[in-house]
C-alpha positions, 0 to 999 in steps of 0.5 A: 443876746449879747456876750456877758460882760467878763473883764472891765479897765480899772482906774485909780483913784478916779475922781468922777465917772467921765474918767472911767468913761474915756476911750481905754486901752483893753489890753488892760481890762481884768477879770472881775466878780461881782460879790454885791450889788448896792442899788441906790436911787438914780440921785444917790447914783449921780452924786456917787458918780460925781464923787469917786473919791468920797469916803462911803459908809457903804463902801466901809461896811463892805470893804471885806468883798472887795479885793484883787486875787492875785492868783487869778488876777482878778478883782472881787468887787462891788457893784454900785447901781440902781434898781433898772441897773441899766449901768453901774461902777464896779468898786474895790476898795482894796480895804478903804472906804472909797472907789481905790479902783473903778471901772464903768460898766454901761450895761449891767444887763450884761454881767453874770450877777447870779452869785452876788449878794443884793445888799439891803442898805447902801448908806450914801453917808459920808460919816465913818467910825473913828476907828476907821481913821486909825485902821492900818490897811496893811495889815488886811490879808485880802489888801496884801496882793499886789495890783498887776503893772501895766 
């Protein structure tokens, strides 16, 4: 059996998953939990792949499980996957409604997903509320903690 999968290298603001895919420093990887799975089927997956930086209505109706706590210095994610969840991208939104921070996960296989929620729907819509475009992220208490420098 391999060892779980505990600390991941988040980027910002990727564009597409070859990004997240490149040879990275680990000195950098944090610790993460994973809050809630959104499987999607394997197209829904390639095109979320293809575009990070889209805005999701799955990632805005979830942007409250995502989050870095600052205290133990870790992110509180989503994990977008799909049902073989042979590899995923792990999201925190930091309050927005696209990947802010992403890293890629080859083998879900290997994370501890025993406390995460499954959600029901992941829409793949790229259609928002108004009142997301007139949100002030700022003011969310979770968004307030400062990413770690490198």
């Amino acid at each position: 059996m391999q060892e779980q999968i505990k600390k991941a290298v988040f980027y910002r603001k990727a564009i597409h998953i070859s990004e997240l895919k490149e040879t990275c420093d680990e000195r950098h990887a944090l610790p993460f939990h994973v809050e809630r799975i959104a499987e999607v089927s394997q197209s829904d997956f390639a095109k979320f792949s293809d575009e990070l930086y889209e805005y999701y209505k799955f990632i805005y109706d979830n942007r409250d499980a995502m989050y870095f706590q600052s205290g133990e210095q870790s992110f509180h994610c989503l994990l977008v996957t799909t049902p073989e969840r042979k590899e995923g991208v792990l999201i925190q939104s930091e309050g927005y409604a696209y990947a802010r921070y992403a890293a890629y996960i080859e083998d879900c296989g290997r994370l501890d997903l025993s406390q995460a929620e499954v959600l029901k729907e992941a829409s793949m819509s790229h259609e928002l509320p108004s009142a997301y475009y007139k949100m002030d992220v700022s003011q969310n208490e979770k968004c307030k903690n400062s990413f770690p420098e490198r």
